[in-house]
PDB file of N, CA, C and O in Angstrom, chain B, residues numbered from 101:
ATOM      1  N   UNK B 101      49.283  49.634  20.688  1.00  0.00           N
ATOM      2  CA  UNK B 101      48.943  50.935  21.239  1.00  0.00           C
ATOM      3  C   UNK B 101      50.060  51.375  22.172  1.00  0.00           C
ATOM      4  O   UNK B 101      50.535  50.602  23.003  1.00  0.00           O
ATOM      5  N   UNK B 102      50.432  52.510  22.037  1.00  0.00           N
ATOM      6  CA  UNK B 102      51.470  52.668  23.055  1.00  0.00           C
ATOM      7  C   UNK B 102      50.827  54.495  23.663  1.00  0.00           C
ATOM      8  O   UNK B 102      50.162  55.310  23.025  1.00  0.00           O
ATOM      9  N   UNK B 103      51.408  54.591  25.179  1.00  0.00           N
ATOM     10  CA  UNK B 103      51.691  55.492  26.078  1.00  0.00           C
ATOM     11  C   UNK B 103      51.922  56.293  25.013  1.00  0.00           C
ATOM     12  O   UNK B 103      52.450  56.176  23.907  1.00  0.00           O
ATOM     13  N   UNK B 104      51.034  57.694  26.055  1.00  0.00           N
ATOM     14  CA  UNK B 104      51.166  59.474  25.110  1.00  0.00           C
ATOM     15  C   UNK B 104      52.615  59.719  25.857  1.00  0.00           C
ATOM     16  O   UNK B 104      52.974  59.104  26.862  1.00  0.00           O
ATOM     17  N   UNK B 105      53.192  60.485  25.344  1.00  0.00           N
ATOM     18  CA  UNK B 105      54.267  61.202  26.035  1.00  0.00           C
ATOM     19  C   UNK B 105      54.453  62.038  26.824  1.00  0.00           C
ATOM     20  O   UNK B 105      53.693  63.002  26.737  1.00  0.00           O
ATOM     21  N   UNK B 106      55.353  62.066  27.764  1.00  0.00           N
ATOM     22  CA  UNK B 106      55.182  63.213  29.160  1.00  0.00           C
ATOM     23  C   UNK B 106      55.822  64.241  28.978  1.00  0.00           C
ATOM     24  O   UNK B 106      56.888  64.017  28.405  1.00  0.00           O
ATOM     25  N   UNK B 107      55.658  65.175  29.191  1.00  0.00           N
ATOM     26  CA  UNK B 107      56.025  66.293  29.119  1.00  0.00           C
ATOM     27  C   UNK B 107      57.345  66.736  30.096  1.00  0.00           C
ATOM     28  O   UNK B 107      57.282  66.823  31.322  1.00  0.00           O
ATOM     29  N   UNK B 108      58.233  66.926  29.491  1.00  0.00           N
ATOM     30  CA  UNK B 108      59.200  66.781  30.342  1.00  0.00           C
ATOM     31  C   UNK B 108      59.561  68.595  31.083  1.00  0.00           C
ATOM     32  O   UNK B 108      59.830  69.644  30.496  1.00  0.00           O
ATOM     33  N   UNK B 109      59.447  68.367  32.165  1.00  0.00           N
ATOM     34  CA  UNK B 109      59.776  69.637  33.159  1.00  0.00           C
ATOM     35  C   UNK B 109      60.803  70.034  33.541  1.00  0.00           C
ATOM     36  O   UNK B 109      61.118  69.534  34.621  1.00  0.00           O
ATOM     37  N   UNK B 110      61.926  71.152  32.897  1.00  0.00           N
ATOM     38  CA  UNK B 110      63.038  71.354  33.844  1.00  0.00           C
ATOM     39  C   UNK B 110      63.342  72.263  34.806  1.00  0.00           C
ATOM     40  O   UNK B 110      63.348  73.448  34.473  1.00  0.00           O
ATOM     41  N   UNK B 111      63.662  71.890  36.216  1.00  0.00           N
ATOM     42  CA  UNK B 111      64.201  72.525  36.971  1.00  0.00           C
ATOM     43  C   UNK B 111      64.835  73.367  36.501  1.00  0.00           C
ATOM     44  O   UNK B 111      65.701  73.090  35.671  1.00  0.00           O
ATOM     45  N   UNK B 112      64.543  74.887  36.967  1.00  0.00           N
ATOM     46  CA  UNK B 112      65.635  75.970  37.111  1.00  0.00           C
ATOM     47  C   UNK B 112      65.840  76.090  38.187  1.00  0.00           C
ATOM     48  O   UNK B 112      64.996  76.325  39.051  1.00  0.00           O
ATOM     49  N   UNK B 113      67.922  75.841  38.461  1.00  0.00           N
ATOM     50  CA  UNK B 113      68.478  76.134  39.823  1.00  0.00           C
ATOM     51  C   UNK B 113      68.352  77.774  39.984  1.00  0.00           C
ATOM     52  O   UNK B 113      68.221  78.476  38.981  1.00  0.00           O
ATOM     53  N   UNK B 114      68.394  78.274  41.166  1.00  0.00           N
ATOM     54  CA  UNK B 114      68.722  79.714  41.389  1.00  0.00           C
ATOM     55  C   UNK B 114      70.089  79.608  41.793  1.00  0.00           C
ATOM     56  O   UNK B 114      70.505  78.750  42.571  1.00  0.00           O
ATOM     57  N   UNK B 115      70.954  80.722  41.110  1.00  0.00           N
ATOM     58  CA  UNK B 115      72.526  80.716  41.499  1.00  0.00           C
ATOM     59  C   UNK B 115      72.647  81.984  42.318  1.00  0.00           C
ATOM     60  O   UNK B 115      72.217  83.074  41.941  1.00  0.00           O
ATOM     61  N   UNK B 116      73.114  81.813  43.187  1.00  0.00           N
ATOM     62  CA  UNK B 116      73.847  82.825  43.810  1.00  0.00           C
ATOM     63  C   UNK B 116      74.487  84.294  43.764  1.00  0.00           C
ATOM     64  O   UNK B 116      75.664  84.076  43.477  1.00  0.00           O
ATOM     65  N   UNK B 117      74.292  85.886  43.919  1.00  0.00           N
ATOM     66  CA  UNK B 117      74.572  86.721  43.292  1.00  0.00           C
ATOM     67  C   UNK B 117      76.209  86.688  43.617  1.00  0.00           C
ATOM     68  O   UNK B 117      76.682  85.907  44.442  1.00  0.00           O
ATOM     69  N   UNK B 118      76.722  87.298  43.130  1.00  0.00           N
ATOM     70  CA  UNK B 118      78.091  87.212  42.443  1.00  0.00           C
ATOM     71  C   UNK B 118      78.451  89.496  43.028  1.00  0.00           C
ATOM     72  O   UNK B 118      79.331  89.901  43.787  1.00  0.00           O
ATOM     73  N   UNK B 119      77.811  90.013  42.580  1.00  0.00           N
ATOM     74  CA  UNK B 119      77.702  91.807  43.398  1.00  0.00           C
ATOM     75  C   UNK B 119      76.930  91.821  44.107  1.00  0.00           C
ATOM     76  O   UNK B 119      75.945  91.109  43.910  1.00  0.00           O
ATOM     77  N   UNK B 120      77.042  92.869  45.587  1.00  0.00           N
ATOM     78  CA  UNK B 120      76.297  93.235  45.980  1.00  0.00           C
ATOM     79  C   UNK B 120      75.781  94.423  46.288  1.00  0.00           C
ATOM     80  O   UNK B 120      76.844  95.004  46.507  1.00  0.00           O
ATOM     81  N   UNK B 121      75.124  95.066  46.434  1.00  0.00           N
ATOM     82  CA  UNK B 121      75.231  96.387  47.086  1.00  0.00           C
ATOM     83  C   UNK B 121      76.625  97.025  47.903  1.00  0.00           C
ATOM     84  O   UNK B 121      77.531  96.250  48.211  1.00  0.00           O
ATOM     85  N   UNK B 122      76.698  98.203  48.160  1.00  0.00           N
ATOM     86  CA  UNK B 122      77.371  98.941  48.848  1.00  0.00           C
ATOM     87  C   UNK B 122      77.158  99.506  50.203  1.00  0.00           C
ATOM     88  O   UNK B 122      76.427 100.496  50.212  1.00  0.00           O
ATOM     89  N   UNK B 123      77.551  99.175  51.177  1.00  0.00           N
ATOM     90  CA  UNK B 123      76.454  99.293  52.404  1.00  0.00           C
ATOM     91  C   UNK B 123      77.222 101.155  52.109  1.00  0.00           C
ATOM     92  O   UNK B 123      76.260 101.839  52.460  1.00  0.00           O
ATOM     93  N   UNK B 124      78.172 102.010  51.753  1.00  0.00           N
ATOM     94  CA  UNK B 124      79.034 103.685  51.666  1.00  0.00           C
ATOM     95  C   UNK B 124      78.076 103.798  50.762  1.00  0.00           C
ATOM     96  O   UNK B 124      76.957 104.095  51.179  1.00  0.00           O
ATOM     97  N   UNK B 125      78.278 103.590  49.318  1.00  0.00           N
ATOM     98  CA  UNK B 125      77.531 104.386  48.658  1.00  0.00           C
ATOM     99  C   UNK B 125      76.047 104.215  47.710  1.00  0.00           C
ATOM    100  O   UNK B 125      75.428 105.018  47.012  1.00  0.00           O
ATOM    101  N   UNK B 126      75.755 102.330  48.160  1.00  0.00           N
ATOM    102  CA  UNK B 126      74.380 102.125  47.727  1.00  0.00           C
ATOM    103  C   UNK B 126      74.598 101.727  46.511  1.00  0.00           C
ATOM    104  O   UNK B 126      73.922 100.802  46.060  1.00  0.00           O
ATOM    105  N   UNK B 127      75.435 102.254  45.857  1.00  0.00           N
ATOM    106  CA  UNK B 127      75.710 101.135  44.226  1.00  0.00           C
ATOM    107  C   UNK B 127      75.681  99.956  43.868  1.00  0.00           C
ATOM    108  O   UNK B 127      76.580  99.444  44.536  1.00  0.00           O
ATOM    109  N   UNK B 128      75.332  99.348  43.381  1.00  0.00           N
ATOM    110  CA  UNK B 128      75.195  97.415  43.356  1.00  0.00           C
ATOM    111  C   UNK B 128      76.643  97.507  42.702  1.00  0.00           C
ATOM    112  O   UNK B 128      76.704  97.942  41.553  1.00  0.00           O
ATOM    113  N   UNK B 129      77.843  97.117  43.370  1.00  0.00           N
ATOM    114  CA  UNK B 129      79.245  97.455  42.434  1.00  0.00           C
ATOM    115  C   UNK B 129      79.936  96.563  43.694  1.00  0.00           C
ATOM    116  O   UNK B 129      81.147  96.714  43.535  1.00  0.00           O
ATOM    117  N   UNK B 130      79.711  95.690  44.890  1.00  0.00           N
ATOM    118  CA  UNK B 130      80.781  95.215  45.549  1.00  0.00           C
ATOM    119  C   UNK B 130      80.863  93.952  44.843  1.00  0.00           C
ATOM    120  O   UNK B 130      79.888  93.373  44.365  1.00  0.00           O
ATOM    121  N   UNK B 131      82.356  93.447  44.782  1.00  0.00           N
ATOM    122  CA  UNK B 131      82.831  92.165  44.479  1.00  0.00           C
ATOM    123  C   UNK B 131      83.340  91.611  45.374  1.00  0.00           C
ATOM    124  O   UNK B 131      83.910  92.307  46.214  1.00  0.00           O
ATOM    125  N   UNK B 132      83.321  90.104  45.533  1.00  0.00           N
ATOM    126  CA  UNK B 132      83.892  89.511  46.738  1.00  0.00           C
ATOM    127  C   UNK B 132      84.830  88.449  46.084  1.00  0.00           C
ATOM    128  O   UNK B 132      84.320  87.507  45.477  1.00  0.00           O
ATOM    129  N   UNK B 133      86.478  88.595  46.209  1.00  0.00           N
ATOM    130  CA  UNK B 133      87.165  87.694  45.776  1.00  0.00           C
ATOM    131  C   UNK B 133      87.522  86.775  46.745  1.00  0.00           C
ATOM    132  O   UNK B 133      87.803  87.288  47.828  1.00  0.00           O
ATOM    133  N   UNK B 134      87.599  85.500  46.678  1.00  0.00           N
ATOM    134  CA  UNK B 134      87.870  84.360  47.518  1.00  0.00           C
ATOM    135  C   UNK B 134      89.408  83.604  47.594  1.00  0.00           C
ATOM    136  O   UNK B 134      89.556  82.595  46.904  1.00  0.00           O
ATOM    137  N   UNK B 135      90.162  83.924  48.146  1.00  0.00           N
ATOM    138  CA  UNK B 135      91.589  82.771  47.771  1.00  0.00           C
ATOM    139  C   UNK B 135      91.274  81.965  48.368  1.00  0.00           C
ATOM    140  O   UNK B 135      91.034  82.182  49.556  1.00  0.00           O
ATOM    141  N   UNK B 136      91.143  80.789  47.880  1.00  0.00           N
ATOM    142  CA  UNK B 136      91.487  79.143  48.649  1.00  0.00           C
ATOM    143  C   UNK B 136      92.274  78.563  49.137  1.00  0.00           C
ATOM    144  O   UNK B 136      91.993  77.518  49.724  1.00  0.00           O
ATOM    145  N   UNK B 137      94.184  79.277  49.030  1.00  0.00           N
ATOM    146  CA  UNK B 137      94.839  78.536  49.818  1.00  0.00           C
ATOM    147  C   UNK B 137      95.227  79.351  50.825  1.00  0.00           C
ATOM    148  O   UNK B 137      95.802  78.968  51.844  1.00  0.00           O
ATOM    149  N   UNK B 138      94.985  80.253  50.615  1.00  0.00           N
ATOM    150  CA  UNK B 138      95.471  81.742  51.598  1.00  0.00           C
ATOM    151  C   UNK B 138      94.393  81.676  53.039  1.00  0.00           C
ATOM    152  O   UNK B 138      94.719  81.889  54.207  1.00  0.00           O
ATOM    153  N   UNK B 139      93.273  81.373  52.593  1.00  0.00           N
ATOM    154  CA  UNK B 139      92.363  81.631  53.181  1.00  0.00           C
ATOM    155  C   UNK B 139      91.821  83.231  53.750  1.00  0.00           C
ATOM    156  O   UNK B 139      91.308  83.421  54.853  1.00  0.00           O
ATOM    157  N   UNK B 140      92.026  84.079  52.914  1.00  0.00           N
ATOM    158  CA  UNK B 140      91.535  85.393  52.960  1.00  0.00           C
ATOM    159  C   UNK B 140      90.934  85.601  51.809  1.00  0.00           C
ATOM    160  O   UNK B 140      91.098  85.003  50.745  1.00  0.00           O
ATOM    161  N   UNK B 141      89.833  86.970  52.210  1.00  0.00           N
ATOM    162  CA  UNK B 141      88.814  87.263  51.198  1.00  0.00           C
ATOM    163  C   UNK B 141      88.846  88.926  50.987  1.00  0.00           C
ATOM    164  O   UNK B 141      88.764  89.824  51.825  1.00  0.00           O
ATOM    165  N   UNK B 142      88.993  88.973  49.580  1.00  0.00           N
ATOM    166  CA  UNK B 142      88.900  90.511  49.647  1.00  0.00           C
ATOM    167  C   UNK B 142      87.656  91.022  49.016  1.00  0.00           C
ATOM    168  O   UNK B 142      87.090  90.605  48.006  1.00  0.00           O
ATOM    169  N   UNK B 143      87.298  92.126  49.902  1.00  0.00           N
ATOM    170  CA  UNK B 143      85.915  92.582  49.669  1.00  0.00           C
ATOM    171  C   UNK B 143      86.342  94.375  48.544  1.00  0.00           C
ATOM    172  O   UNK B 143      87.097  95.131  49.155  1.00  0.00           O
ATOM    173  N   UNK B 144      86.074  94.673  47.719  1.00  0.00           N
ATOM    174  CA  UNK B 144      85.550  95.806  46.956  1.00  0.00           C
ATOM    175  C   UNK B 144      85.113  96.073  46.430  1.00  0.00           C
ATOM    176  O   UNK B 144      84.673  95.305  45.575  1.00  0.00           O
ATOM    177  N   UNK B 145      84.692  97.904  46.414  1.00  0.00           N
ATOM    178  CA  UNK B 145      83.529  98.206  45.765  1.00  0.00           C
ATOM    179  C   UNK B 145      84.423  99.050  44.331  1.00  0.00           C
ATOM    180  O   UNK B 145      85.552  99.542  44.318  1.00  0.00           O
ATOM    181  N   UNK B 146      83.313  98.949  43.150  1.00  0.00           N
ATOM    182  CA  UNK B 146      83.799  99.491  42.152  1.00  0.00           C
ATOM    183  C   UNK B 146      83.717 100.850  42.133  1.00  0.00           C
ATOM    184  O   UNK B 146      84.556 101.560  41.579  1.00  0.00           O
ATOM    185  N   UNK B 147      82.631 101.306  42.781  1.00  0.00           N
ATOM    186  CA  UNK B 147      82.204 102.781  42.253  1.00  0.00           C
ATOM    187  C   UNK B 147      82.860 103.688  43.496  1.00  0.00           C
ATOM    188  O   UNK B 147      83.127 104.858  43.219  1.00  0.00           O
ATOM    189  N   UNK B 148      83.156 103.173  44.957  1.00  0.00           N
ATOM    190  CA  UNK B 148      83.795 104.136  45.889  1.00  0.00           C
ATOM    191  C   UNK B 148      85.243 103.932  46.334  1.00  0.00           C
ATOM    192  O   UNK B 148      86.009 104.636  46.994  1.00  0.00           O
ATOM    193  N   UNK B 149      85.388 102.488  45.632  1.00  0.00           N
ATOM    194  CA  UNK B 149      87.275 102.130  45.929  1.00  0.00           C
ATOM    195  C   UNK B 149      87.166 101.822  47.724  1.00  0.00           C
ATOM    196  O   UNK B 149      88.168 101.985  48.421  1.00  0.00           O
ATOM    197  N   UNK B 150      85.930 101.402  48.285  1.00  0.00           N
ATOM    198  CA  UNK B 150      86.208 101.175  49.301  1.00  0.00           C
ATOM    199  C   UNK B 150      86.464  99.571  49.317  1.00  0.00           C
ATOM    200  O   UNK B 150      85.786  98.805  48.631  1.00  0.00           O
ATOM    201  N   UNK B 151      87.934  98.972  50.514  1.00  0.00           N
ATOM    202  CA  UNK B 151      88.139  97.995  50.202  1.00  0.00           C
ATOM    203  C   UNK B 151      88.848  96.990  51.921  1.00  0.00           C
ATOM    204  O   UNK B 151      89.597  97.367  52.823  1.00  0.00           O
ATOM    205  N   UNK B 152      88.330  96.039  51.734  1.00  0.00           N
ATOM    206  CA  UNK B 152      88.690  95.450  53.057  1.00  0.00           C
ATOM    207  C   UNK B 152      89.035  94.072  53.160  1.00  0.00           C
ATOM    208  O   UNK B 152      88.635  93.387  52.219  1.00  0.00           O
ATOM    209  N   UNK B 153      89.789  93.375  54.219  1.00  0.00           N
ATOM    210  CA  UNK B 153      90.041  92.243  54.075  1.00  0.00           C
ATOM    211  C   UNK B 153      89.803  91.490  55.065  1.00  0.00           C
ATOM    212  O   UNK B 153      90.321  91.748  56.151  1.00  0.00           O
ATOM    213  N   UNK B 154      89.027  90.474  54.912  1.00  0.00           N
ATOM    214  CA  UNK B 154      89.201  88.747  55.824  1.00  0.00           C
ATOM    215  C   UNK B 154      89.674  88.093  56.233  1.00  0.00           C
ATOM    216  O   UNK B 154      90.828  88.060  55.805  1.00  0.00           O
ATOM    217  N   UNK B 155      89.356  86.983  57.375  1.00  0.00           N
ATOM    218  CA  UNK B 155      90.119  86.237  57.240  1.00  0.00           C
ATOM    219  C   UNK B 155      88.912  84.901  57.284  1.00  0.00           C
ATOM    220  O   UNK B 155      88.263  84.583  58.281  1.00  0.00           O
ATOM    221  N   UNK B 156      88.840  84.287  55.989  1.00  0.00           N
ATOM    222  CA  UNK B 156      87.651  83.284  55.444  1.00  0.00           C
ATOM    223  C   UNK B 156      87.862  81.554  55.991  1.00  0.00           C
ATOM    224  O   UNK B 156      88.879  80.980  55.601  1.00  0.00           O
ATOM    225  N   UNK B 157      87.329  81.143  56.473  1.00  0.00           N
ATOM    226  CA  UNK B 157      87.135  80.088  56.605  1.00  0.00           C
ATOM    227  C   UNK B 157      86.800  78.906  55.078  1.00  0.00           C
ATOM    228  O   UNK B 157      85.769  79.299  54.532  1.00  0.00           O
ATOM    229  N   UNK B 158      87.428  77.593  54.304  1.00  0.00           N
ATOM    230  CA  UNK B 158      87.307  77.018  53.636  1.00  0.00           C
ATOM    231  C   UNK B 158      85.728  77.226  53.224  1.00  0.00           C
ATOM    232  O   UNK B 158      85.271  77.510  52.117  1.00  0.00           O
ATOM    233  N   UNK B 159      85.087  77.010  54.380  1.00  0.00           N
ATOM    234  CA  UNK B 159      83.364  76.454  53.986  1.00  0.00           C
ATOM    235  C   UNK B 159      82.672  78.055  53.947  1.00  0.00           C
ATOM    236  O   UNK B 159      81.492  78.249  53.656  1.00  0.00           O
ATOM    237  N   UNK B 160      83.603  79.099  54.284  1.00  0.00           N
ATOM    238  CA  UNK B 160      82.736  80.569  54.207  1.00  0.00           C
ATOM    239  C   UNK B 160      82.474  80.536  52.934  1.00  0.00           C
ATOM    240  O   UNK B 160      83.434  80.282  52.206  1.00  0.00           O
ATOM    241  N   UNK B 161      81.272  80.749  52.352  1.00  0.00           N
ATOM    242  CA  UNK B 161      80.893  81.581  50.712  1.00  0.00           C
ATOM    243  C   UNK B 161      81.337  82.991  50.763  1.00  0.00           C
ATOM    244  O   UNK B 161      81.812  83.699  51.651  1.00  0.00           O
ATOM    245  N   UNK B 162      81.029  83.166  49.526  1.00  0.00           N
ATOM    246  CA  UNK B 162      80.607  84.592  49.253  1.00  0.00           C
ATOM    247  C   UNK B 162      79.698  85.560  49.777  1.00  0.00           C
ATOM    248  O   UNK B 162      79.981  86.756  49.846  1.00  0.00           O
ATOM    249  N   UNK B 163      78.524  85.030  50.177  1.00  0.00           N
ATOM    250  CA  UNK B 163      77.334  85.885  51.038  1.00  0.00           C
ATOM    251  C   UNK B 163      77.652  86.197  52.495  1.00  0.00           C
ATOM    252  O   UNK B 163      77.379  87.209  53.140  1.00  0.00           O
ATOM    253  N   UNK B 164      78.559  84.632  53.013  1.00  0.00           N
ATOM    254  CA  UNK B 164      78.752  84.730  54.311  1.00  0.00           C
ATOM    255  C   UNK B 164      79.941  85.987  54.258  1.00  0.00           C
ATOM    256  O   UNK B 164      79.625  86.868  55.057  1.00  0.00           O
ATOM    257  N   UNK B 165      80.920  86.224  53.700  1.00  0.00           N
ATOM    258  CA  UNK B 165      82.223  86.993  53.671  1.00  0.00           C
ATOM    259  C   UNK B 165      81.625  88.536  53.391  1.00  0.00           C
ATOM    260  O   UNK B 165      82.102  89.599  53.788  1.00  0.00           O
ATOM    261  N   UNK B 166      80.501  88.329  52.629  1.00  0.00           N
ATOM    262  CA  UNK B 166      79.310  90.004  52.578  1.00  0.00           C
ATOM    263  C   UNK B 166      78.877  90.467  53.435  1.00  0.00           C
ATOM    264  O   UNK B 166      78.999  91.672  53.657  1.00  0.00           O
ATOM    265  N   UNK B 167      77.932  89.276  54.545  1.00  0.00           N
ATOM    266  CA  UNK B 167      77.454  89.432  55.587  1.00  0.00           C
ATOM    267  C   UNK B 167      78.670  90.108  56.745  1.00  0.00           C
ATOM    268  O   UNK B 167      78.524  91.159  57.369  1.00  0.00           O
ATOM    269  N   UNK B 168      79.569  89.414  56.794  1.00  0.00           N
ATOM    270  CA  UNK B 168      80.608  90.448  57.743  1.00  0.00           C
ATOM    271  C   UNK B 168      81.061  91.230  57.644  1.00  0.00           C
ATOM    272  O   UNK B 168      81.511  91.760  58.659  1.00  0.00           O
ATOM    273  N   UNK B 169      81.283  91.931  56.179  1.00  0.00           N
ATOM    274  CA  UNK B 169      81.426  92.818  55.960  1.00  0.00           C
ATOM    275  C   UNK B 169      80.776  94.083  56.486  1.00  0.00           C
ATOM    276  O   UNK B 169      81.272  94.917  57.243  1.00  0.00           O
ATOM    277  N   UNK B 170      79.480  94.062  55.898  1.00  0.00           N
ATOM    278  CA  UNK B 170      78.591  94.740  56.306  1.00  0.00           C
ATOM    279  C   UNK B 170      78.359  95.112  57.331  1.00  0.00           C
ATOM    280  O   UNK B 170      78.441  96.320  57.555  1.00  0.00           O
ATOM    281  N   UNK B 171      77.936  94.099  58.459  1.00  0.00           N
ATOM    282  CA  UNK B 171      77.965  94.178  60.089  1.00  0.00           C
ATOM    283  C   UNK B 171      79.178  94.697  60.653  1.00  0.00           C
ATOM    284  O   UNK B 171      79.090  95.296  61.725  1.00  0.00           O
ATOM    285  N   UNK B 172      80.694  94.516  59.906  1.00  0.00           N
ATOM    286  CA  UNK B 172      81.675  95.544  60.240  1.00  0.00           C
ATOM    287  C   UNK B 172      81.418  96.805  59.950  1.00  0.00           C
ATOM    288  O   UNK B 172      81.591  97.566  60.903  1.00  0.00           O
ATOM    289  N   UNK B 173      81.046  97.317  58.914  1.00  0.00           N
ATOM    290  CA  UNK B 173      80.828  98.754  58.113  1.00  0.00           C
ATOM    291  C   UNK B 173      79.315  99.507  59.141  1.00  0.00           C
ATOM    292  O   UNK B 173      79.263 100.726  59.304  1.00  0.00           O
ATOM    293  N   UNK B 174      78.584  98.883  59.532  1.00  0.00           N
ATOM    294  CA  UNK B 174      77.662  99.056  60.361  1.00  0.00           C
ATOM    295  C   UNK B 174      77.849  99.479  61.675  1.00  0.00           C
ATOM    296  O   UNK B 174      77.420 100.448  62.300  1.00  0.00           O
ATOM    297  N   UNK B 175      78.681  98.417  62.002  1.00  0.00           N
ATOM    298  CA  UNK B 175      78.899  98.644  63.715  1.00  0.00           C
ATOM    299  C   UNK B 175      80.060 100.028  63.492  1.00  0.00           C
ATOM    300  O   UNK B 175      79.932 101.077  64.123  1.00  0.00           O
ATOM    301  N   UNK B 176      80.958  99.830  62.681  1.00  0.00           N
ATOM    302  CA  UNK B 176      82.032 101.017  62.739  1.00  0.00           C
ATOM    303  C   UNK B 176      81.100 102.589  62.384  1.00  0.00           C
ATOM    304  O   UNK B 176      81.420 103.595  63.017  1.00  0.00           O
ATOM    305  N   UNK B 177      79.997 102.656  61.371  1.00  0.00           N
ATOM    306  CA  UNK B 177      79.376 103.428  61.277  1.00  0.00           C
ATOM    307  C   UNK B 177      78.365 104.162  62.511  1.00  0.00           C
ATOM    308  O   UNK B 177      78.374 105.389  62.610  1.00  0.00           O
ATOM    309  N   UNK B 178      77.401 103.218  63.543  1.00  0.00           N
ATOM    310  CA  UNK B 178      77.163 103.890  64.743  1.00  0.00           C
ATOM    311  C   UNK B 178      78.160 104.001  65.966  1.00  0.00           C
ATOM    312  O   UNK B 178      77.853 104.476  67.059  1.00  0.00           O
ATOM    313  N   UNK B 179      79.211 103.571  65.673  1.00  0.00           N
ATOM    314  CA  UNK B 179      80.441 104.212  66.716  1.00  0.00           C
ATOM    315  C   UNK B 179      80.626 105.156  66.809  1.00  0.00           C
ATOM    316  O   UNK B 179      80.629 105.578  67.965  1.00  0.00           O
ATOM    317  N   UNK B 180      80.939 106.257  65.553  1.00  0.00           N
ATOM    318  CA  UNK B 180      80.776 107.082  65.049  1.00  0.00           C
ATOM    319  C   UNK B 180      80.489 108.406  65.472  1.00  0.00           C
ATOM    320  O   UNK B 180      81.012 109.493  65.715  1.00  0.00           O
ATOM    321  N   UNK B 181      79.116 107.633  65.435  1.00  0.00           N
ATOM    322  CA  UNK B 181      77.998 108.854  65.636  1.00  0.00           C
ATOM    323  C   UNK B 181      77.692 109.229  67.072  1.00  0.00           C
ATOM    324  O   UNK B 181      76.879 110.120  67.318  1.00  0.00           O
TER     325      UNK B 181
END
C-alpha cells in the first residue's frame, strides 16, 4: 500500500514594478535607469520628456530612486505656489 500524493503548491513571487506614474503629467510612462559603476540614476518620463538625475547609492533600488524623485518634484512644486 503506498501514500496518496500531495498536491504540490507553488509560490508566486511578486516582482517589483519596473514604470511608474508621473508625479507632471499622471501617465504610468516613468522609467528608472540604474548605472552600477557610475553610481547615478536617471529618472524619465515617456509621455512629457521630463527628466532628472541622481546620485544612487549601490543598495538604492528602483522604488527608492522613484521615491526621491517625487518628494523632489513635490517639494519644488509647493515652492512655487
Amino acid at each position: 500500500m503506498g501514500r496518496r500524493r500531495r498536491r504540490v503548491s507553488k509560490v508566486v513571487k511578486k516582482k517589483l514594478p519596473t514604470i511608474f506614474m508621473c508625479p507632471a503629467c499622471g501617465e504610468e510612462s516613468v522609467r528608472v535607469n540604474l548605472k552600477g559603476g557610475s553610481g547615478k540614476a536617471i529618472i524619465q518620463c515617456g509621455s512629457c520628456k521630463i527628466k532628472d538625475e541622481f546620485e544612487a547609492s549601490s543598495s538604492a533600488g528602483i522604488v527608492d530612486v522613484y521615491c526621491m524623485f517625487t518628494d523632489k518634484y513635490r517639494s519644488n512644486a509647493e515652492a512655487n505656489q
